[in-house]
C-alpha positions as CSV (number, residue, x, y, z in Angstrom):
1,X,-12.1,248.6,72.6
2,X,-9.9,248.3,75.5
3,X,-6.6,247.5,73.8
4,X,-5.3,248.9,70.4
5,X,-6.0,246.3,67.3
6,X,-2.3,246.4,66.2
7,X,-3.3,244.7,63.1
8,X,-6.3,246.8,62.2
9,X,-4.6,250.0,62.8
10,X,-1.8,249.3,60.6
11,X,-4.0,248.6,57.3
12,X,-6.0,251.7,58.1
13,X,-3.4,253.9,58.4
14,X,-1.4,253.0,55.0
15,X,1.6,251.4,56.6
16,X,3.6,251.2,53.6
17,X,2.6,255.2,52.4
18,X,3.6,255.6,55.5
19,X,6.9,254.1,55.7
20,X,7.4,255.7,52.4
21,X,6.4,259.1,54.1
22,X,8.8,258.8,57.2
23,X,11.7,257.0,55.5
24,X,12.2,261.0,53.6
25,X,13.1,261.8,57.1
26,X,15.0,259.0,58.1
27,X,12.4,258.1,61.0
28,X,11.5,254.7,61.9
29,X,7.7,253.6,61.6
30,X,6.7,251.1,64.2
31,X,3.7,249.1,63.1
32,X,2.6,247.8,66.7
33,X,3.6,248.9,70.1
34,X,4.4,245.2,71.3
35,X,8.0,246.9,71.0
36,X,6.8,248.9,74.2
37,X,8.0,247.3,77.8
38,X,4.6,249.1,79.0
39,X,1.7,248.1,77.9
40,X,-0.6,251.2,75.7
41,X,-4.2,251.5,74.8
42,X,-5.8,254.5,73.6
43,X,-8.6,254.6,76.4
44,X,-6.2,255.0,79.2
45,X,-3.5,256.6,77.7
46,X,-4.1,259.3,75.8
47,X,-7.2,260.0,75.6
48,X,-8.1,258.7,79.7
49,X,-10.0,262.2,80.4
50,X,-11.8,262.1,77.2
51,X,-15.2,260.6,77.5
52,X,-14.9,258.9,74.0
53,X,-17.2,255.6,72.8
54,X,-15.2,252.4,71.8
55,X,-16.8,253.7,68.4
56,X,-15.0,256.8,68.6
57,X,-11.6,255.7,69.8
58,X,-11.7,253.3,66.7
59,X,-12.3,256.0,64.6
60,X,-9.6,258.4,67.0
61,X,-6.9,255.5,66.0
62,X,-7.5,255.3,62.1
63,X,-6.7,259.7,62.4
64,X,-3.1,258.4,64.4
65,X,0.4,257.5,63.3
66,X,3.5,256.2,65.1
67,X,6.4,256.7,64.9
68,X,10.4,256.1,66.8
69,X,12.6,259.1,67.3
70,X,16.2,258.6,68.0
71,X,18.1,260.5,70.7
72,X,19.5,263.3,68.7
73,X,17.6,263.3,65.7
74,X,15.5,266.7,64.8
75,X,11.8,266.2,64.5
76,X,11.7,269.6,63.1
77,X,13.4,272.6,61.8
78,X,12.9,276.4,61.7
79,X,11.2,277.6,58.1
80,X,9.5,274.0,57.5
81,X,6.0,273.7,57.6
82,X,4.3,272.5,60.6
83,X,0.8,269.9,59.7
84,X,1.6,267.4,62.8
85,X,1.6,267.5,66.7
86,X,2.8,264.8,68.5
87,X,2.0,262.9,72.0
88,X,5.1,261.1,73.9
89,X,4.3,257.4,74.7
90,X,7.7,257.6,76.0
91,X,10.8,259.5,75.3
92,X,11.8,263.1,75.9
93,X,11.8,266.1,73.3
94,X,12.2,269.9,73.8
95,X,11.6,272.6,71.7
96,X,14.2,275.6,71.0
97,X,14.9,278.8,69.2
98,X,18.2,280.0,67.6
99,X,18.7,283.7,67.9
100,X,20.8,285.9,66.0
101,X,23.7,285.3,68.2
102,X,23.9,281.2,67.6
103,X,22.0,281.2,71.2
104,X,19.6,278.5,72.1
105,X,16.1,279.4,73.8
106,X,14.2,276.1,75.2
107,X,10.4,276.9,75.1
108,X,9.4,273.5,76.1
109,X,10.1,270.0,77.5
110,X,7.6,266.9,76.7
111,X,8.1,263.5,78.5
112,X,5.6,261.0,79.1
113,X,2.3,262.5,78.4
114,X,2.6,265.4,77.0
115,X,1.9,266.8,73.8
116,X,4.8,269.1,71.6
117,X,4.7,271.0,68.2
118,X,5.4,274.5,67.2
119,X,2.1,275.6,68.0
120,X,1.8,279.1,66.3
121,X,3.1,277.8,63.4
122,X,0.7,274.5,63.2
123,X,-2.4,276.6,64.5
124,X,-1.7,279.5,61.8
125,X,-0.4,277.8,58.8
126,X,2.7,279.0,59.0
127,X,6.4,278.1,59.0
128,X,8.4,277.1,61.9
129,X,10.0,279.4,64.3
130,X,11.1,276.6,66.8
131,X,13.2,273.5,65.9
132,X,11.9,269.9,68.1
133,X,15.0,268.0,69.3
134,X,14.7,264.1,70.8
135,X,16.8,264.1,73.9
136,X,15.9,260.6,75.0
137,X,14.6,257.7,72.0
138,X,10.9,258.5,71.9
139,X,8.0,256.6,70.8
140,X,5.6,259.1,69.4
141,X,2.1,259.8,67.9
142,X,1.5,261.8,65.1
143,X,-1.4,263.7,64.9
144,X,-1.9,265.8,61.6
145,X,-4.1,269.5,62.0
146,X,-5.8,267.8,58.8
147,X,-6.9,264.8,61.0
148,X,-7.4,267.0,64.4
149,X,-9.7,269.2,62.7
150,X,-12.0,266.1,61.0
151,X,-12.4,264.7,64.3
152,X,-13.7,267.7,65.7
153,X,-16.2,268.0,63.5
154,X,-17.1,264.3,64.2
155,X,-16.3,263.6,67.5
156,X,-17.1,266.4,70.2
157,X,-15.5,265.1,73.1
158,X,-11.5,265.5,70.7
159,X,-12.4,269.2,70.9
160,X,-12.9,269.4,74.3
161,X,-10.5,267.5,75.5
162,X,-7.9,269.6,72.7
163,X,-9.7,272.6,74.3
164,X,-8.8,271.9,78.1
165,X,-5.4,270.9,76.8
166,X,-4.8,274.2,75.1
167,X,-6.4,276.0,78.0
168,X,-3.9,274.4,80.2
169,X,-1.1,275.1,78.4
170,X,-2.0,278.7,77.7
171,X,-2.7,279.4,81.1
172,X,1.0,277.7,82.0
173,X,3.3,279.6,79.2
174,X,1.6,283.1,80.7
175,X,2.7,282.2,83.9
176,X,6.2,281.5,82.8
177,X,6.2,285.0,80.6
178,X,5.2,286.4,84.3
179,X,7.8,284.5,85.5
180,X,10.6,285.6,82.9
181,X,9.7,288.9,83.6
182,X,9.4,289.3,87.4
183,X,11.0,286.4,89.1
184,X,14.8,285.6,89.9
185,X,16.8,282.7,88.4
186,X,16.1,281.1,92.1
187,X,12.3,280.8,92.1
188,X,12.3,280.4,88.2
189,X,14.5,277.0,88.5
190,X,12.1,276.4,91.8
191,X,9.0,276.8,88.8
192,X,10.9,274.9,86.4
193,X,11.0,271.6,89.1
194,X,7.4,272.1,90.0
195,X,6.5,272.0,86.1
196,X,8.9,269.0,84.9
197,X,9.1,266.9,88.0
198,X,12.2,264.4,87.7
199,X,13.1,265.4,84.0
200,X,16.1,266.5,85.3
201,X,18.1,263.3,84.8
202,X,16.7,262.9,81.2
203,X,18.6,266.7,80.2
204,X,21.4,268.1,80.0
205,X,22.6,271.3,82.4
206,X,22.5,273.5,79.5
207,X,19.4,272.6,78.4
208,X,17.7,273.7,81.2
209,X,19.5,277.1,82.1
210,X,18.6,277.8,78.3
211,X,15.1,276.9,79.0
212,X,15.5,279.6,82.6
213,X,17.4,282.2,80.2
214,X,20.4,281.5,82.6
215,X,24.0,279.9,82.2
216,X,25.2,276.7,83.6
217,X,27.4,278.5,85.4
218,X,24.4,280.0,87.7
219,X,22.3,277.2,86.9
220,X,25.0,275.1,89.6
221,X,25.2,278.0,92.1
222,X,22.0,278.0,92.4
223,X,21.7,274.2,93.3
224,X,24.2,274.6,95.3
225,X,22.5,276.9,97.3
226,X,18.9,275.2,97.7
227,X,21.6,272.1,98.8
228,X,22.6,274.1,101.9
């Protein structure tokens, strides 16, 4: 199917349960996306790499929830338990640690298109190291490890297009541990730009010099240079 069956996809997925579910956490359930100003299918959204049947995407969708994030609110907390990942439609979240000192670590940024979740908690099982913060109003998919892991065994193309995905983003959090390691605040904030492209007016300074392990303080000089 090339466009979501709003109708359809709501009775599958238990609207009301669901409502029920998210209204714990204060979270708005949307039951369409006619909300949305763009428009949203599965097919070339999400899952536009995948090479999925219109028999599979219909099962793909009865697996999904959705759900609105306000700016602010926290998605998750550390110690919690971890069963969902989620896909921004729109929006923009982070991820962040609180060390012993009260400081903030960001790990990760998602906008449009990405995926975000504590992933060594949701892979392992266990609880939450890293606390997800909505910066911007998102519009969000859920996607449980429950449901991820049926539609493996069902569909073969979700696991290899979760595979390339996780590939990806292994291959990308090395080269920032590299990074971290070896390179100065200069060329890290110079890797930061190439990997978030125009996020910068969507956060906030400290945000991202927590995310470079730098203050804001620096974070300015060093724009100040690359200005020159």
């Amino acid at each position: 199917m090339a466009n979501v069956n709003v109708n359809r996809v709501v009775k599958e997925c238990k609207l009301d349960e669901l409502r029920a579910e998210m209204d714990r956490s204060g979270r708005v359930v949307e039951n369409s996306f006619l909300h949305l100003k763009q428009p949203f299918t599965m097919k070339h959204n999400i899952f536009s790499n995948a090479e999925l049947s219109e028999e599979q995407l219909a099962v793909v969708e009865n697996r999904l929830k959705y759900i609105h994030v306000g700016k602010g609110e926290l998605l998750l907390r550390e110690n919690q338990a971890v069963p969902n990942q989620y896909y921004v439609i729109k929006g923009c979240l982070r991820t962040y640690h609180i060390d012993n000192t009260g400081k903030e670590h960001t790990i990760q940024f998602a906008v449009n298109d990405w995926w975000i979740s504590d992933y060594t908690a949701f892979f392992t099982g266990g609880l939450s190291s890293l606390n997800i913060e909505c910066i911007q109003d998102a519009e969000l998919v859920v996607l449980s490890r429950e449901s991820m892991e049926k539609l493996y065994t069902g569909i073969p193309g979700i696991e290899t297009y979760f595979r390339i995905k996780m590939e990806r983003f292994f291959a990308s959090f090395q080269k920032r541990i590299l990074s971290n390691l070896s390179a100065t605040a200069k060329e890290r904030y110079l890797g930061f730009i190439e990997t978030y492209p125009n996020i910068e007016a969507l956060v906030k300074n400290y945000h991202i010099a927590s995310y470079l392990g730098i203050t804001t303080e620096s974070l300015s000089r060093i724009r100040k240079e690359l200005a020159r």
